[in-house]
N, C-alpha and C positions, 0 to 999 in steps of 0.2 A: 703458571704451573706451581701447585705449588710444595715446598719441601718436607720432608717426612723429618728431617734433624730440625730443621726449623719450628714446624709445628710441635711437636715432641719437647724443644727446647721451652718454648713460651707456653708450652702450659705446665713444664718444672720450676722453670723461674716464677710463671706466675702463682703455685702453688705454693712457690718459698716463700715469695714474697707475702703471700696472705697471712701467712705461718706467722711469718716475724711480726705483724702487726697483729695477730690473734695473743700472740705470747707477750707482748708489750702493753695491751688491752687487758687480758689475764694479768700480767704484774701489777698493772694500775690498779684493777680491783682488788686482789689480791692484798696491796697494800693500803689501800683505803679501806677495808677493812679490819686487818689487824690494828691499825693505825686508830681508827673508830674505836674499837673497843680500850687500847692504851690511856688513848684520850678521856673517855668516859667514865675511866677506873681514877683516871686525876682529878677530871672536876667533879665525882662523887667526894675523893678527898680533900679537894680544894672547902667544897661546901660543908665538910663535916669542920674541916679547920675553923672557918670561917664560924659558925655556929658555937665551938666552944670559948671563942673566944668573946662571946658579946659584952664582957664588958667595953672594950674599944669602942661600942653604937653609944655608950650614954655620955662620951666627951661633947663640950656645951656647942661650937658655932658649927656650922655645915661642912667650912674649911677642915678642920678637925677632924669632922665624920671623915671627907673622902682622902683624908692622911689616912685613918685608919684604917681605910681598906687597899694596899699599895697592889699595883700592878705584878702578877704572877707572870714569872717568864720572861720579860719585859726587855731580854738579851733578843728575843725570837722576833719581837718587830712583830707583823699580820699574825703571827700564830700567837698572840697573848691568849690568857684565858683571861675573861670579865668578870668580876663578882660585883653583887649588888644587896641590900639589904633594903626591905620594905615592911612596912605596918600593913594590915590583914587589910584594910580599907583600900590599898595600891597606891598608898604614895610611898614614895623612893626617901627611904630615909639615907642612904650613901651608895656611893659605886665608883668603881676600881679606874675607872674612866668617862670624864665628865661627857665626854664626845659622845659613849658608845650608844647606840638604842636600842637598849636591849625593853624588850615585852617584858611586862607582867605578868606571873602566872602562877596560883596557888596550887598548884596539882604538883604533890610531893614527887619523887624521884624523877627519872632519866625523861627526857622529853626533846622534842622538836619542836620550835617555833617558830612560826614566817616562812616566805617563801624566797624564791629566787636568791640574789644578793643582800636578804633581810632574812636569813634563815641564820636560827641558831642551834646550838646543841647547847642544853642548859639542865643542868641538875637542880633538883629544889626541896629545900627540908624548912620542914613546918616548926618553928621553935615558940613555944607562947605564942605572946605577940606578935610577929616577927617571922617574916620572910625571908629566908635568904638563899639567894642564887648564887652559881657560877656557870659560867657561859664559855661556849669558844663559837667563832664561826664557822658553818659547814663549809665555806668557800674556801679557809684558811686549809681543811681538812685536804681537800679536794687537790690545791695547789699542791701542797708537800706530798702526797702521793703522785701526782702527774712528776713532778718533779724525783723524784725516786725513778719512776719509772721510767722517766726519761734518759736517765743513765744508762740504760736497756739499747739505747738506740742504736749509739756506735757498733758495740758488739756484736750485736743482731744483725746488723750492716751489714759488717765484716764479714759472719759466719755465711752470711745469702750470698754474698759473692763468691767465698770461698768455694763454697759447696756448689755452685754455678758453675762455677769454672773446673771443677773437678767432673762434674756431671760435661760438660760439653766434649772434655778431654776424654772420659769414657764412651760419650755415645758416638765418637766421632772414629775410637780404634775399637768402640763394636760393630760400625756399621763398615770399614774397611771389607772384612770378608765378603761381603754383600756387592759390593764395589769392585771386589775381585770376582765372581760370580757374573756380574753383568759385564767387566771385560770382557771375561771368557766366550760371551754369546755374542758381545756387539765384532768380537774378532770371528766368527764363524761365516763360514761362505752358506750359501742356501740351500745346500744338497748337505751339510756335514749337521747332521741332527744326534750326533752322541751325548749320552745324559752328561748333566755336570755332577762333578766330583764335589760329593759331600763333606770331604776330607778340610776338616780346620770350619767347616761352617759351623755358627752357633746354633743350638739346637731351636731354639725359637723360629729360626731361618730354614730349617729342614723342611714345615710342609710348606713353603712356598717353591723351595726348591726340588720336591717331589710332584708337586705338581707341574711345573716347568718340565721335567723329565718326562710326567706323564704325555704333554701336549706333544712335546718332541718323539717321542715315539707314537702317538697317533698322528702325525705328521708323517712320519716315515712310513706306517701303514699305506697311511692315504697317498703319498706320493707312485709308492711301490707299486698300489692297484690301478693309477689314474697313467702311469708307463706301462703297466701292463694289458691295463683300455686300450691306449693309444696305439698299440704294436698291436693289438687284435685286430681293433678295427680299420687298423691303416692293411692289414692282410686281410679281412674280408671285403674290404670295397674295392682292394685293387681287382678281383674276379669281377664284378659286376660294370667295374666300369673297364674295365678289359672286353668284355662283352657286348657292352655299347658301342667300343671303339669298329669290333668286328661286326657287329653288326650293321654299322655306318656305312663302313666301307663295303659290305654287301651289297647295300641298298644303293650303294652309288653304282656298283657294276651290272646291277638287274638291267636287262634293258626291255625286258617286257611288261606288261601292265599287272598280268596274274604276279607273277613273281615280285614283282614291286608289292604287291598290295601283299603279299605274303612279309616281305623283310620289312614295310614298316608295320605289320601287326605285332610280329618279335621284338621291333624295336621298343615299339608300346610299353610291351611287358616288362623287357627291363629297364627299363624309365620306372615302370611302379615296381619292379623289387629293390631298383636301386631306393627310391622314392621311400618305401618302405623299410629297408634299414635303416636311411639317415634317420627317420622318425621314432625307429627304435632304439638308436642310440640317443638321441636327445633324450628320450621318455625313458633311460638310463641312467644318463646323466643326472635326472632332474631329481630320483627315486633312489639316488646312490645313500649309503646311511651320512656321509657327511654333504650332504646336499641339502639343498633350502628349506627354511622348516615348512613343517606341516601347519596348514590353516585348519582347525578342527572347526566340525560344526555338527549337529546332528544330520546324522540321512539315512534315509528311510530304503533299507536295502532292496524291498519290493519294487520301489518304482526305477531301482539303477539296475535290476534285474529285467524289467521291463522294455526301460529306454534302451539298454545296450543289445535286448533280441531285435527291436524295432532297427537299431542302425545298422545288423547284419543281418537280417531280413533277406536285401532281395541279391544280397552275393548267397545266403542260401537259397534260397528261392532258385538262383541261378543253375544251381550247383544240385539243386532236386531232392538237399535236404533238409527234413521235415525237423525246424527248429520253433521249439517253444519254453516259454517260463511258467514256471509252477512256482507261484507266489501269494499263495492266499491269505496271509495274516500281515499286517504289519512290523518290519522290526530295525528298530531304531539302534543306532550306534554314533559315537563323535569322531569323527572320522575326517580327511579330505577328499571329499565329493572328484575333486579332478583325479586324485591317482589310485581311487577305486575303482573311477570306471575306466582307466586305463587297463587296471588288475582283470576287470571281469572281459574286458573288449579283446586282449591277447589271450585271456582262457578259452574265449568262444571262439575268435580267430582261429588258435590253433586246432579245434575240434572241428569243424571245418574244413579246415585246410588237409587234414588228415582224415578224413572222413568221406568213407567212397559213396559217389552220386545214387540216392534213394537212402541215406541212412538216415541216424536221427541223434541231434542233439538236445540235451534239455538244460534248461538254466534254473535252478531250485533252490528259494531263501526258504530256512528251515531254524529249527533251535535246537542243538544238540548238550543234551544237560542243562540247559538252561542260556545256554551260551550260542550269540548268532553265529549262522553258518552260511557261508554261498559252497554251493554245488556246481558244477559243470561236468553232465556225464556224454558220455558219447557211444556210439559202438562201431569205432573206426580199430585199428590195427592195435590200441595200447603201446605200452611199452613194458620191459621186459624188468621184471622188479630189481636186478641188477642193477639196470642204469635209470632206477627210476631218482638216486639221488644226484648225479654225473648230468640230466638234463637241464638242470638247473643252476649250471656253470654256462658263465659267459660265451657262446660261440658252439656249445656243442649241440650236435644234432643227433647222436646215435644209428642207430640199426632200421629206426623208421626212415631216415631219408638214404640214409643206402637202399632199402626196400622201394622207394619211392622216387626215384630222380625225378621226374617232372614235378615233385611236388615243392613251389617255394617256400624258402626260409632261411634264415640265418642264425639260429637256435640263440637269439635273446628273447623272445618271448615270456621263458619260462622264468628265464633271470632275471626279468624286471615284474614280474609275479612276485617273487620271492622276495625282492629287495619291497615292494611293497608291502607286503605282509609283514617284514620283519620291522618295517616302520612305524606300521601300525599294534604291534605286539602280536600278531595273527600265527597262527601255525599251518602253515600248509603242507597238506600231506597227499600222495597218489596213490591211488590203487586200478585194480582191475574194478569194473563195474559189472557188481552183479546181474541187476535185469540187464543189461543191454551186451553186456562182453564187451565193453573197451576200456576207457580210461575211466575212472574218475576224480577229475582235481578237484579237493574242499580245502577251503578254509574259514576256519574256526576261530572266532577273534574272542578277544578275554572276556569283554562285558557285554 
């Protein structure tokens, strides 16, 4: 795992430490430059000296010569400067040090010659006859500025560590608050989702602690609605399997064949409403807004218009009414294919279900403004535009199953309609249906 003060640490230190050697790199050049120019401004004057004085070149043996030309500097050790006096031809007529090898070179002023450890910096004035140099070498240059700048070291040291340890010492009573922010939630039992107190946090820390607040209160949402599931549907299955129970014990006390064949056809049935809820609470569950994501894909709303008349088919057929799709164009949307056709399978369901034997439902993909549409109209009883927003609450069934007792349901149909629609950005809305006089549920999805 790893540490955000650690991390954080080692790339300040490492950033100090770069510093300090960029800045001791800067001082080296730095001084190796000024130092260059110092230098070059002496053996200009080195070689002007040198040049007014030639009478000192016409003393008679060699010995003589290289007396006369005596070592500048000559306290400084590596950093001497060389002088040298030559005839136009390139013989050496003296120099400052018998050892040194300094190059020949008639090209008046400031110059470089040689490379590497054979490299000099050499002045040159053209006199008559007569050549004369003075020299240093570039190594010697190089050394006393590395050495300058080497003095840099300690200090720079110093200041990196100082400044280290003052940084650890700050990031360590900044991140405190933070530190006391996740006590506060790692002490929280599971049910206690109150926001934390922004109070003393540093501002940098506020949106992460606004968002923590945020989660904690869609948490508290979601727990609120998923107790409030729980206590609905633990009261609408107790009727139906209350039901069961009675009807059980019916069919145990029949003792006739008709009668029998009567109490297990009731039984039947509620086995499939019981059946029928649990499946509509799972297909609840699944379609709830914090439930699993959605798999988008394209789908072609005509053939899930299609498919879904074909699977309720022959419970209409059964039921004597005349269900069809009016789907003539293609229209495509990104969608999940599973809990649309769940949306359009409870729209036709309910129309159906509600829908007295010889009537007619129609299933209709259309484009309203431009924007796809599925339709499901009927011309069964509607509902009452009062409660046409209250149907689309978990559990509730209104005024149509008061009007209809034998008719089953457990009034999530509409609310797992809804939660899909609202999953997929869709609008669903009810009305009275004008050709037919009953319902019509559309929705309108964005693209």
């Amino acid at each position: 795992m790893r540490s955000l003060e650690r991390h954080l640490l080692a790339w300040v230190l490492g950033a100090l430490s770069l510093g300090a050697m960029l800045l001791v790199l800067a001082s080296y050049l730095v001084t190796l430059d000024e130092m260059s120019e110092v230098f070059d401004d002496n053996l200009r004057q080195v070689a002007l000296a040198l040049a007014d004085s030639r009478e000192a070149l016409q003393r008679g043996d060699a010995a003589q010569r290289h007396a006369a030309l005596p070592k500048v500097y000559e306290e400084h050790g590596d950093f001497d400067f060389t002088t040298a006096v030559w005839d136009l031809a390139g013989n050496r007529l003296s120099i400052s040090g018998p050892n040194a090898n300094l190059p020949f070179s008639a090209a008046s002023g400031l110059s470089r010659i040689g490379k590497g450890e054979q490299a000099w910096h050499v002045y040159t004035i053209v006199s008559g006859d007569r050549v004369v140099q003075a020299a240093q070498r570039a190594s010697s240059r190089r050394l006393l500025a590395a050495e300058a700048a080497s003095k840099l070291l300690i200090p720079v040291l110093g200041l990196t560590l100082l400044i280290g340890g003052l940084l650890v010492v700050a990031l360590r009573r900044g991140l405190r608050p933070l530190d006391t922010a996740a006590n506060d939630v790692a002490v929280r039992s599971a049910v206690s989702l109150d926001p934390i107190d922004t109070a003393g946090v540093p501002l940098e820390i506020h949106p992460l602690i606004r968002s923590i607040n945020g989660l904690m209160q869609r948490l508290a949402e979601a727990f609120t609605v998923q107790r409030q599931f729980i206590a609905d549907a633990a009261h609408e299955l107790r009727s139906p399997v209350t039901a069961l129970r009675l009807q059980l014990q019916l069919l145990e006390r029949v003792q006739d064949e008709a009668g029998r064949t009567r109490a297990i056809g009731e039984l039947k049935l509620g086995v499939e409403r019981t059946q029928r809820l649990i499946a509509q609470l799972l297909d609840l569950s699944r379609v709830d807004p914090d439930g699993r994501a959605q798999l988008r894909q394209p789908v072609d709303l005509a053939e899930l218009a299609q498919a879904a008349v074909v699977k309720r088919s022959v419970e209409a057929e059964h039921k004597g009414i005349d269900l069809g799709a009016d789907a003539p164009a293609t229209v495509t949307i990104d969608a999940d294919p599973d809990q649309l056709a769940v949306l359009l399978d409870n729209l036709i369901g309910n129309a159906i279900r509600y829908t007295s034997p010889g009537g007619r439902v129609d299933v209709r993909v259309a484009r309203l403004e431009g924007r796809p549409m599925l339709q499901v109209i009927d011309n069964g009883p509607g509902i009452a535009e009062a409660e046409r927003e209250r149907v689309l609450d978990r559990f509730y069934r209104g005024e149509a199953r008061q009007r209809d007792g034998d008719v089953p349901g457990s009034g999530l149909g509409l609310a797992i309609v809804s939660a899909i629609a609202q999953r997929h950005g869709a609008q669903l809305s009810l009305r009275a249906a004008a050709p037919l006089g009953g319902l019509e549920a559309r929705v309108v999805f964005a693209t």
